[in-house]
N, C-alpha and C positions, 0 to 999 in steps of 0.2 A: 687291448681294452680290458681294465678289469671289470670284477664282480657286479660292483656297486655302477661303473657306466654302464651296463648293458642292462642292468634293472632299472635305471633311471630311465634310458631310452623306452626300454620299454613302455614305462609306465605313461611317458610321454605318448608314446602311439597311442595306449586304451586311451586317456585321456580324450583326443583327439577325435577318434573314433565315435566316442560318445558324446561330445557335441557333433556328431553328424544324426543321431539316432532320431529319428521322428520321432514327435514330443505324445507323452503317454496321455492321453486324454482324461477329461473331469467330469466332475458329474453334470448332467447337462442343467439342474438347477442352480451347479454352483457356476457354471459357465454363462447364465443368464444374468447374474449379479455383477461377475465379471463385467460384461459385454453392455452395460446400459452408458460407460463412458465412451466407446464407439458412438452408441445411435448418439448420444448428446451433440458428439462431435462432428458428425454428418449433419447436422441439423443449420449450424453457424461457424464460422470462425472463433475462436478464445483471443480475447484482447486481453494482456494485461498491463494494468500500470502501477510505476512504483517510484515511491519519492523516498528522499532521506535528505536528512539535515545532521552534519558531521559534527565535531568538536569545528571550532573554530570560524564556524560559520557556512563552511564546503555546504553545497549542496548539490543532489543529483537528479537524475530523472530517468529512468528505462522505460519503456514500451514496448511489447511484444504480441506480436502477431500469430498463432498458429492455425496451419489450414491443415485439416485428415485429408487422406488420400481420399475417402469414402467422399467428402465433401468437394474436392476437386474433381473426382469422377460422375459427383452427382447422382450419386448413392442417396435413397432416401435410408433416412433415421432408421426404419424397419429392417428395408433392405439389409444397411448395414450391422446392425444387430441380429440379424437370421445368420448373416456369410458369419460373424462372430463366432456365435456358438457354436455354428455348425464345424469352425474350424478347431474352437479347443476343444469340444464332447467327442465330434463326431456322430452329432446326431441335431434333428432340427427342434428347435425349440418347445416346452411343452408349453410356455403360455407365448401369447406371443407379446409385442413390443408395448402393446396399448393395455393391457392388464399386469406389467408388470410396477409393484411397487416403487414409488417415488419417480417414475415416468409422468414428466408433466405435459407432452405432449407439446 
């Protein structure tokens, strides 16, 4: 094996490694900004729909359904926005889910 395979493997192992590394935490304000598409998504289901009309006349239709996990567990909106932040900071939220910005409740 030469030079250049054993540096390669190498590199491949750090590589590797460090998608094992636990994720480095954020600021818990920026973690709150993150985290308010969670509570949305505990709240309902996302429907989307979508049409198009091709050349030629084609036309299409898609529909999409998406369920969080928060929402199938029956996680409220809070709930899920508290386990949020507290998973990317590492620390519990400083406002909470009802005073944060463009939260409609």
């Amino acid at each position: 094996m030469g030079a250049r395979a054993i540096l390669a493997a190498a590199s491949l192992s750090l590589a590797g490694l460090a998608a094992c590394a636990p994720p480095v935490p954020v600021p818990v304000e920026q973690a709150e900004r993150d985290c308010l598409y969670d509570a949305v998504s505990a709240r309902s289901p996302r429907t989307s729909i979508a049409i198009g009309i091709g050349s030629g006349g084609r036309t299409g239709l898609g529909v999409s359904t998406e369920f969080s996990p928060d929402y199938l567990s029956g996680r409220t909106p809070s709930q899920a926005f508290d386990a949020c932040v507290r998973r990317r900071s590492g620390r519990a939220p400083v406002t909470p889910l009802a005073g944060q910005p463009g939260w409609g409740g």
